[in-house]
TORKOL-4160 file (C-alpha; in steps of 0.2 Angstrom, whole numbers, padded with zeros to 4 digits, m for minus):
264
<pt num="1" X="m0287" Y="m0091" Z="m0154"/>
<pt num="2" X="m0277" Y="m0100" Z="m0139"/>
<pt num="3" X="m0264" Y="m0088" Z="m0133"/>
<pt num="4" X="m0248" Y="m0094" Z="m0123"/>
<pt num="5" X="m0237" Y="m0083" Z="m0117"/>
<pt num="6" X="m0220" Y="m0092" Z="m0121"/>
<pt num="7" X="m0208" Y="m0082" Z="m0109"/>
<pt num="8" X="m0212" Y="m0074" Z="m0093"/>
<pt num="9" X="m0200" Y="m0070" Z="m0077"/>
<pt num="10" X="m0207" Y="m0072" Z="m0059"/>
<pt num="11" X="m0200" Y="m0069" Z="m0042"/>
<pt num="12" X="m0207" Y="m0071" Z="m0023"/>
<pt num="13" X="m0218" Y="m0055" Z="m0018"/>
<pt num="14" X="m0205" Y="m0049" Z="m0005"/>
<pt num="15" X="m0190" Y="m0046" Z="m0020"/>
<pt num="16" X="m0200" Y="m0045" Z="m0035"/>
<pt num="17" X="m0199" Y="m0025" Z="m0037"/>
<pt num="18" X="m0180" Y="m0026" Z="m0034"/>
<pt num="19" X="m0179" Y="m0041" Z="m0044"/>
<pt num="20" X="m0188" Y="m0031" Z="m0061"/>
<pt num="21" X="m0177" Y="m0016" Z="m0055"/>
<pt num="22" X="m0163" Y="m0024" Z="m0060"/>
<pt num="23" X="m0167" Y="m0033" Z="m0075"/>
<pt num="24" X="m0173" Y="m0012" Z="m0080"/>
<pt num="25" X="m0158" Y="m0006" Z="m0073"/>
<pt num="26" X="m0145" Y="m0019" Z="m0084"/>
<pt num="27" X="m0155" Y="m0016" Z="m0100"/>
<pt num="28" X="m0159" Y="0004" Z="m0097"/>
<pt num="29" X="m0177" Y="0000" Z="m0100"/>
<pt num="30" X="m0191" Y="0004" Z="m0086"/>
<pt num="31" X="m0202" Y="m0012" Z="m0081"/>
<pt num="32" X="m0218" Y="m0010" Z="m0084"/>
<pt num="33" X="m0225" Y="m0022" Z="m0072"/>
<pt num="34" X="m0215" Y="m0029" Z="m0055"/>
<pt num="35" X="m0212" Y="m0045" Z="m0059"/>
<pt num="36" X="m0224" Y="m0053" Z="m0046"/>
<pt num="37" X="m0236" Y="m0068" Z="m0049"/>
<pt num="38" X="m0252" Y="m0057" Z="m0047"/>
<pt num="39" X="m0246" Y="m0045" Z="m0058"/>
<pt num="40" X="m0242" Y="m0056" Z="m0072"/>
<pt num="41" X="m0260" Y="m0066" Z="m0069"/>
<pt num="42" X="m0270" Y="m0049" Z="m0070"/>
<pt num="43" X="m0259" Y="m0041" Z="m0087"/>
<pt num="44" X="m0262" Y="m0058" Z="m0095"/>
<pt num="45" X="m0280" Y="m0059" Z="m0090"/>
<pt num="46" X="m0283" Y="m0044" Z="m0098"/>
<pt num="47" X="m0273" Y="m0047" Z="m0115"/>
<pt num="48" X="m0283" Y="m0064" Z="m0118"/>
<pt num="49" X="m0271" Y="m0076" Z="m0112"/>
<pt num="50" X="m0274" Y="m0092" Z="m0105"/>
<pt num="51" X="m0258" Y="m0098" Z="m0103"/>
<pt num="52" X="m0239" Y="m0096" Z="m0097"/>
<pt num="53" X="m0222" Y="m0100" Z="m0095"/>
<pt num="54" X="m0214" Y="m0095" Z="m0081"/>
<pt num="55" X="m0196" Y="m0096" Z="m0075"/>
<pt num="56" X="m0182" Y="m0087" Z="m0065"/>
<pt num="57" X="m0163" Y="m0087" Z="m0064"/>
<pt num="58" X="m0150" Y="m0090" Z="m0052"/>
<pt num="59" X="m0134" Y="m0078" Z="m0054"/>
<pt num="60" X="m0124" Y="m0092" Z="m0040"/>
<pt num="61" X="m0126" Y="m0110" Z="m0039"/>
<pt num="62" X="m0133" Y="m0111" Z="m0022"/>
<pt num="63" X="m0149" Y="m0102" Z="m0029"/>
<pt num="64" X="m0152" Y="m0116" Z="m0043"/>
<pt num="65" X="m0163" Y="m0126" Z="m0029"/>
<pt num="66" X="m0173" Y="m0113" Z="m0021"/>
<pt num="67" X="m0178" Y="m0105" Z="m0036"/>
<pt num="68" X="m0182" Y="m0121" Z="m0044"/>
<pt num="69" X="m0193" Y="m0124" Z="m0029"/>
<pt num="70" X="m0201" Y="m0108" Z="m0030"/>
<pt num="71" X="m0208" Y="m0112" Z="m0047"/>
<pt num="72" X="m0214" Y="m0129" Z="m0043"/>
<pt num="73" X="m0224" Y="m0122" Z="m0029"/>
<pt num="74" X="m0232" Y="m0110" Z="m0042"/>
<pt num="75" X="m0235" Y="m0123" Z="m0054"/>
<pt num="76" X="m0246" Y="m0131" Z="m0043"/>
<pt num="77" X="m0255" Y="m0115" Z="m0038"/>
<pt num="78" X="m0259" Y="m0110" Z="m0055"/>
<pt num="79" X="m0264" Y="m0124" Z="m0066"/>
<pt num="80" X="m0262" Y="m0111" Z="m0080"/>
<pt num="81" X="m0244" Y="m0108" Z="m0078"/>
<pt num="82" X="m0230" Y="m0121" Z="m0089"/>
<pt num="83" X="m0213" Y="m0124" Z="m0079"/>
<pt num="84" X="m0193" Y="m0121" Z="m0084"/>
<pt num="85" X="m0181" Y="m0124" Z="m0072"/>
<pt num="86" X="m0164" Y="m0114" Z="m0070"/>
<pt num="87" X="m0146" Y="m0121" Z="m0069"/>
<pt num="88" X="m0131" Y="m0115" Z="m0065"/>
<pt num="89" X="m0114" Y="m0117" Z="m0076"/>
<pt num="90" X="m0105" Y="m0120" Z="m0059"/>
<pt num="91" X="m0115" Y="m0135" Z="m0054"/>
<pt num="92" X="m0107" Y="m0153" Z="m0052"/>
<pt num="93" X="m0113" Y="m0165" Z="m0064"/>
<pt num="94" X="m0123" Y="m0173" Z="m0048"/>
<pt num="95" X="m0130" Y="m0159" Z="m0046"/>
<pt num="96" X="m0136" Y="m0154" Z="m0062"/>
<pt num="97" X="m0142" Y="m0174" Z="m0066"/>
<pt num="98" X="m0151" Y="m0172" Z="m0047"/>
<pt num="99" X="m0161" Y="m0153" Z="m0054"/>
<pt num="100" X="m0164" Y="m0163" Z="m0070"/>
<pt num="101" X="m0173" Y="m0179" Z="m0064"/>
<pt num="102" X="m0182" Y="m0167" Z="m0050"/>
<pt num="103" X="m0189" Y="m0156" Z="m0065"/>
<pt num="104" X="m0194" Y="m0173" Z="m0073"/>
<pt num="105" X="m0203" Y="m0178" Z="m0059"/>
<pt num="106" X="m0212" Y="m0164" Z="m0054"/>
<pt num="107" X="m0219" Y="m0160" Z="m0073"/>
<pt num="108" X="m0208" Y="m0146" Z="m0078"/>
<pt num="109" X="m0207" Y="m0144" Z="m0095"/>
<pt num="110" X="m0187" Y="m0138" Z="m0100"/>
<pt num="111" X="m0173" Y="m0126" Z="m0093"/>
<pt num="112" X="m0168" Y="m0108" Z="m0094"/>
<pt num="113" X="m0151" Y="m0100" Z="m0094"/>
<pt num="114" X="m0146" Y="m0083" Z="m0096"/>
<pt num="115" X="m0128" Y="m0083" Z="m0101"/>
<pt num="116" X="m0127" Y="m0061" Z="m0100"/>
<pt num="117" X="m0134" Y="m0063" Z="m0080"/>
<pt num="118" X="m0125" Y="m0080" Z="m0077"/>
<pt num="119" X="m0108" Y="m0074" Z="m0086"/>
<pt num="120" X="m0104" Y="m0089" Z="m0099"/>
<pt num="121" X="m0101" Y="m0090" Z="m0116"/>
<pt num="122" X="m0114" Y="m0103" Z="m0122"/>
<pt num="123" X="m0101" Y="m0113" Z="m0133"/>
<pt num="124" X="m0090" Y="m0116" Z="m0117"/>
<pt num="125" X="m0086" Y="m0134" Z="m0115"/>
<pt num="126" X="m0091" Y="m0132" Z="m0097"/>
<pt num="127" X="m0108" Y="m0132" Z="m0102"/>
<pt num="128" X="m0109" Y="m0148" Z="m0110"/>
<pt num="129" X="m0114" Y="m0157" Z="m0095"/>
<pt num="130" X="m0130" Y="m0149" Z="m0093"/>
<pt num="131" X="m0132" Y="m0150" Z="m0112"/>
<pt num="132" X="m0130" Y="m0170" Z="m0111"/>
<pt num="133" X="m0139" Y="m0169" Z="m0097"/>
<pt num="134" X="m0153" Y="m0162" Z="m0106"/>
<pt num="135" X="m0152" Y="m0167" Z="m0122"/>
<pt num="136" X="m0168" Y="m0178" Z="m0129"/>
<pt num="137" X="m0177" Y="m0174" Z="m0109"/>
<pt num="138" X="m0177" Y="m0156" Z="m0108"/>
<pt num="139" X="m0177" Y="m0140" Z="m0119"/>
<pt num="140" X="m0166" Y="m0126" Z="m0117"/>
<pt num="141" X="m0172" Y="m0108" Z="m0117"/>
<pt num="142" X="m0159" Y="m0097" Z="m0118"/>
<pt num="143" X="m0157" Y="m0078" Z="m0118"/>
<pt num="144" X="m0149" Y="m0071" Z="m0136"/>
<pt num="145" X="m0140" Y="m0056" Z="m0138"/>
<pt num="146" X="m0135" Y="m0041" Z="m0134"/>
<pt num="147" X="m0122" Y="m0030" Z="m0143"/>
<pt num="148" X="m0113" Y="m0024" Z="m0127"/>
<pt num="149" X="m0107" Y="m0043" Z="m0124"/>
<pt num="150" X="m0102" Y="m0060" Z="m0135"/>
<pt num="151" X="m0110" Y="m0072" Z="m0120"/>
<pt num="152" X="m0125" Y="m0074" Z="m0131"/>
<pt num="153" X="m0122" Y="m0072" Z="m0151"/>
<pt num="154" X="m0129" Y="m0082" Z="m0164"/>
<pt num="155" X="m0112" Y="m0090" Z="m0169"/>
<pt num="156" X="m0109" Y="m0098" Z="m0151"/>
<pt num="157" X="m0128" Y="m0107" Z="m0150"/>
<pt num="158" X="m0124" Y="m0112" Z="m0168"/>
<pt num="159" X="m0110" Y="m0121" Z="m0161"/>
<pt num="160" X="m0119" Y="m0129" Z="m0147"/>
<pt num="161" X="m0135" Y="m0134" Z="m0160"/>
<pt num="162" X="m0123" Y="m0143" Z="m0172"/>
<pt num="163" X="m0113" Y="m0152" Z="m0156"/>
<pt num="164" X="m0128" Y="m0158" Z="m0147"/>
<pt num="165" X="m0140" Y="m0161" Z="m0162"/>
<pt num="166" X="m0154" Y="m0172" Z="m0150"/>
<pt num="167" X="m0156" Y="m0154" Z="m0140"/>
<pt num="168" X="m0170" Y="m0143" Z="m0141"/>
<pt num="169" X="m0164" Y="m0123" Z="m0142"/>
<pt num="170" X="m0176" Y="m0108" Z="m0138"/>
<pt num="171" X="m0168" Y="m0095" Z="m0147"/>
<pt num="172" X="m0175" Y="m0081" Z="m0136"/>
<pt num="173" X="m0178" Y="m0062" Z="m0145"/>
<pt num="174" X="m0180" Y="m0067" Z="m0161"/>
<pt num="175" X="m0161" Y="m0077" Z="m0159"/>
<pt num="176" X="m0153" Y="m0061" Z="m0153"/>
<pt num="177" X="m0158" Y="m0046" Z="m0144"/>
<pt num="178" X="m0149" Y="m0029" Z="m0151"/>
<pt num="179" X="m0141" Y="m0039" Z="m0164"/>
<pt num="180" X="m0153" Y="m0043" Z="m0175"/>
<pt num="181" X="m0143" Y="m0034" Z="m0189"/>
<pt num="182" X="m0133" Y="m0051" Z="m0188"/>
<pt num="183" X="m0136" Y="m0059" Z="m0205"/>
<pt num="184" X="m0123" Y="m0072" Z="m0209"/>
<pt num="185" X="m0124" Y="m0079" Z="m0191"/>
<pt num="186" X="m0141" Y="m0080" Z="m0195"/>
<pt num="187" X="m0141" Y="m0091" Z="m0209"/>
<pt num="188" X="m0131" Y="m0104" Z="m0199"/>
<pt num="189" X="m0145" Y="m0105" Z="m0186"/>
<pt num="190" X="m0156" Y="m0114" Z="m0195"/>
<pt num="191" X="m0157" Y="m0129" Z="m0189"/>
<pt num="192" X="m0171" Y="m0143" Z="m0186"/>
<pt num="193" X="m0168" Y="m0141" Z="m0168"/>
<pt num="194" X="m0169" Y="m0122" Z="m0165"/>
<pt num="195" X="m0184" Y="m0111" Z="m0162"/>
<pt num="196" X="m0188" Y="m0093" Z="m0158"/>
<pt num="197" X="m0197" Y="m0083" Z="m0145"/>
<pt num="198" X="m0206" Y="m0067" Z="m0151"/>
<pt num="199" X="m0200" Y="m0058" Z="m0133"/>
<pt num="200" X="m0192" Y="m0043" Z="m0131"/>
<pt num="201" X="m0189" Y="m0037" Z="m0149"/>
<pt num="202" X="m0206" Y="m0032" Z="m0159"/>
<pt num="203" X="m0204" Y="m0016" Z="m0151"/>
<pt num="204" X="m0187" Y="m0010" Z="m0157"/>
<pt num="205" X="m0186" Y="m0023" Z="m0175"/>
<pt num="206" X="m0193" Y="m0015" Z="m0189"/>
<pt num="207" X="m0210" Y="m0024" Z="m0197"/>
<pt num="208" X="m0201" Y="m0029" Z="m0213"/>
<pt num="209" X="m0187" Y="m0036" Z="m0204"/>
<pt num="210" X="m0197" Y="m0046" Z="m0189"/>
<pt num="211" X="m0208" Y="m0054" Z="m0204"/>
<pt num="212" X="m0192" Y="m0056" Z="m0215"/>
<pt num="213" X="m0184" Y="m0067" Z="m0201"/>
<pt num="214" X="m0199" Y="m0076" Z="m0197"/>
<pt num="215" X="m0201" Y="m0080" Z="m0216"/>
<pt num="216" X="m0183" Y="m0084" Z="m0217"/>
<pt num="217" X="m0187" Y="m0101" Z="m0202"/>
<pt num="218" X="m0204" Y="m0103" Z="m0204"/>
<pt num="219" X="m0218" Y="m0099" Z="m0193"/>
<pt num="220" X="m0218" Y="m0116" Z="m0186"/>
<pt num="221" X="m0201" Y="m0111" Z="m0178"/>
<pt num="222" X="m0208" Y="m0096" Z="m0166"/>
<pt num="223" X="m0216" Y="m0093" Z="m0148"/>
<pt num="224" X="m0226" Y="m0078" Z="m0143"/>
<pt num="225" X="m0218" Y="m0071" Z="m0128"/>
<pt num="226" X="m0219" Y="m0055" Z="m0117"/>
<pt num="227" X="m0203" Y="m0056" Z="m0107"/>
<pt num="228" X="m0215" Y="m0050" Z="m0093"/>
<pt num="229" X="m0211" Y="m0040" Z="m0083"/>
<pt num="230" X="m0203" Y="m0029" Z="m0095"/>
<pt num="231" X="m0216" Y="m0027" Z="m0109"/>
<pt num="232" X="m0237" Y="m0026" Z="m0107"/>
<pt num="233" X="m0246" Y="m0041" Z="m0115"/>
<pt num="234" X="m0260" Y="m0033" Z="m0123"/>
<pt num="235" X="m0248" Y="m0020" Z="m0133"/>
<pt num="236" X="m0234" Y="m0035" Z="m0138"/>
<pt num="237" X="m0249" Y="m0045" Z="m0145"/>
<pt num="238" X="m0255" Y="m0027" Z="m0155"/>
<pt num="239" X="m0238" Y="m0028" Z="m0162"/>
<pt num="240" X="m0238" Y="m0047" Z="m0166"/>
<pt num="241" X="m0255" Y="m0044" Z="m0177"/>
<pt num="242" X="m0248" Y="m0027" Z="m0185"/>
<pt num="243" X="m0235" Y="m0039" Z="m0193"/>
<pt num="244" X="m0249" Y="m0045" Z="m0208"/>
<pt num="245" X="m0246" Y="m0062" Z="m0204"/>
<pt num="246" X="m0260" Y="m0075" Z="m0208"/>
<pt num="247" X="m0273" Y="m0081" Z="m0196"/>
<pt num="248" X="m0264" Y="m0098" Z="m0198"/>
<pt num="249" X="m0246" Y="m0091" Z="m0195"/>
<pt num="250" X="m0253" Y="m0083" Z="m0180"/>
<pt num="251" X="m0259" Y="m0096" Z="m0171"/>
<pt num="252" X="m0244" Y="m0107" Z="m0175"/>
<pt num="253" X="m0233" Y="m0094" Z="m0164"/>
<pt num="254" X="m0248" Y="m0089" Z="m0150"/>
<pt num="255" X="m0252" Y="m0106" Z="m0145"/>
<pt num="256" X="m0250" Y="m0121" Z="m0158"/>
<pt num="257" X="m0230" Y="m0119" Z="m0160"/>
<pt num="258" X="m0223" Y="m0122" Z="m0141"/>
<pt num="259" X="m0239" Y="m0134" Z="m0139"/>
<pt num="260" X="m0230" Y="m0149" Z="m0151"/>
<pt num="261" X="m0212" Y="m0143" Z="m0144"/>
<pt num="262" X="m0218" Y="m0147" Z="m0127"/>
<pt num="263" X="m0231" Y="m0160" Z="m0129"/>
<pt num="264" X="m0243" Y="m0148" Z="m0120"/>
């Protein structure tokens, strides 16, 4: 069974440890991996993957470029590795069309923002330039959650899914890290163009509630993803098959699922 890992953060060797510091420090969770390209290649070699998604994001505009740069230059040293882009909310609409058409052209495959790190509510009409922008080109992975903020809840991507209906949405950590507990903003995000990564939640939801929500949008509707470097491949893929889902739901979120979305 193909396995993709659907969300993955790398950084250059010479900031990486402080780079997964502080993703550890902002969530209180110690990394278990620092956040460099060797390390991701030998966790994932050992958990069976063959495949990954790999990102970063910039906190300031003036980071957009050279973090997008950075990933390109990955991509083509590691055939294995899939390509988002970041952006920033600050950019100009120049700007943002200019990172767009040079993740086109140099085979990236969609965009991730982090409104908790980048400090924006995802429904902010200041967004809707880089949501045209993307809309029908690009999908947007974006980070869900978290109880301690409102950057990120269900309710706002709901808004943004309904506005911008040719948009693809990655609704990352099951659609909402800590806030799972969320259940009317739940039902509002089922829509035909949002989906769901797996990252950063099997170890805290409860079995009955992880299978319940992906029964409740479909199997068809979910990525496997570690969040590397936070959590160890091989043990987040022992939590995915603990779940009792089928052999065929299985290979729909490891491998099949972000396949299609992504024309891989």
């Amino acid at each position: 069974m193909e396995i993709i890992d659907a969300h993955v953060h790398i950084y250059p060797d010479k900031i990486a440890l402080k780079a997964s510091k502080a993703i550890g420090d902002f969530y209180g969770i110690p990394m278990d991996y620092d956040g460099t390209v060797d390390g991701l290649l030998k966790v994932g070699k050992k958990a069976g993957i063959s495949r990954y998604l790999v990102h970063s994001v910039a906190t300031t505009p003036h980071q957009v470029h050279s973090i997008n740069t950075f990933i390109l230059e990955q991509l083509k040293a590691h055939k294995e590795f899939i390509g988002f882009i970041t952006l920033h909310p600050d950019l100009t609409i120049d700007e943002i069309d200019s990172e767009i058409k040079f993740a086109i052209d140099n085979g990236f495959k969609g965009i991730k923002l982090h409104p908790d790190f980048q400090k924006f509510y995802i429904d902010d009409p200041k967004l809707d330039n880089i949501y045209k922008a993307a809309s029908g080109k690009l999908p947007i992975l974006f980070h869900m959650g978290d109880k301690r903020y409102d950057y990120s809840s269900q309710e706002r991507l709901v808004r943004v899914a309904n506005k911008f209906k040719d948009l693809k949405c990655i609704a990352a950590h099951f659609g909402g890290y800590s806030t799972w507990g969320n259940y009317r903003e739940y039902e509002n995000l089922k829509y035909d163009n949002v989906y769901f990564d797996t990252s950063s939640s099997l170890y805290f939801l409860e079995k009955y509630k992880a299978v319940q929500l992906i029964k409740k949008f479909g199997a068809d509707r979910f990525f496997f993803g570690t969040d590397y470097p936070m959590w160890d491949a091989k043990e987040e893929l022992e939590r995915l098959f603990s779940l009792g889902l089928t052999d065929e739901e299985n290979e729909l979120i490891l491998s099949k699922n972000i396949k299609k979305l992504l024309n891989l």
